[in-house]
N, C-alpha and C positions, 0 to 999 in steps of 0.2 A: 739718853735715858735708858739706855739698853742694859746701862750696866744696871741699874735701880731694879729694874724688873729681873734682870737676871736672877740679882742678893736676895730679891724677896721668892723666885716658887724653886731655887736650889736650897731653902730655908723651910723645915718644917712649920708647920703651924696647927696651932690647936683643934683645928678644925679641918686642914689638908694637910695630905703626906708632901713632901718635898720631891720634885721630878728630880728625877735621874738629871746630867749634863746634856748625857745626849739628847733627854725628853726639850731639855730647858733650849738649848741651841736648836732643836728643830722649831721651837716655838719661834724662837727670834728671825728665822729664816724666813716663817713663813709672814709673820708683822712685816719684816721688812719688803718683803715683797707687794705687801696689800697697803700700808700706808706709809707717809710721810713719817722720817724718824727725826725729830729736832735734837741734835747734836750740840754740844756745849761750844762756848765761844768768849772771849776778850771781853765782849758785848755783856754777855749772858753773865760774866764775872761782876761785873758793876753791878745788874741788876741785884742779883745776889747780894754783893755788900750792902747795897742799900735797903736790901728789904731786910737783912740782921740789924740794920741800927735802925730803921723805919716802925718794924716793927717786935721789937728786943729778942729777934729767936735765938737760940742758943741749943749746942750740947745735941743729940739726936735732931730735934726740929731741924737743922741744915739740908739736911736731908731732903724735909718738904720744901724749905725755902729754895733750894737749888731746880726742883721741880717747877719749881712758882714764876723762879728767872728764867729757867727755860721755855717755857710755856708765850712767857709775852715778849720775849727777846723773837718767838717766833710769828707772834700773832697771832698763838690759840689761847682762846679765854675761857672752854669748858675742859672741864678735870673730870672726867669718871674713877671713881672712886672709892673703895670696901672702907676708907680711912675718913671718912667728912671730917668726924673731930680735930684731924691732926691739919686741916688744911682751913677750919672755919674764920680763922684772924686774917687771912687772905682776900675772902670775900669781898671786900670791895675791889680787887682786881681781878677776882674770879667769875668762874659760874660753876658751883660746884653740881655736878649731877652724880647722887648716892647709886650705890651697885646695892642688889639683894645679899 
């Protein structure tokens, strides 16, 4: 999911400037160092396809749903989160906790 978080703070936003590479990759250095990174897998691919036809995402939503298979492909079931909305159709597999 490194790369996810990568596309999102190398990406300006309405409300944040976008980091530099180098800001974005010391970020990553230091995540990796402090927690578990759950990596995509074979596994994690099924989960995925089924959570597109489980629950009909399509089009940008892949994006969350990939997130969603990653998550319990690993066995984590809280999402911190600036996005609830894009993740709330999940909820019964999740446990979404909102960011400020």
């Amino acid at each position: 999911m490194i790369r996810e978080y990568l596309a999102s703070v190398t990406r300006p936003q309405p409300s944040e400037p976008a980091l530099t590479p180098e800001q974005a990759v010391a970020d990553v250095r230091r995540l990796m160092r402090n927690f578990f990174v759950a990596d995509e897998s074979e596994a994690m691919t099924e989960h995925l396809v089924n959570l597109v036809r489980c629950f009909g995402v399509k089009g940008r939503q892949i994006h969350d749903a990939n997130i969603v298979a990653t998550m319990l492909v690993n066995g984590i079931h809280r999402l911190l989160t600036f996005n609830v909305a894009d993740f709330r159709r999940f909820e019964p597999l999740i446990v979404l906790e909102p960011l400020p």
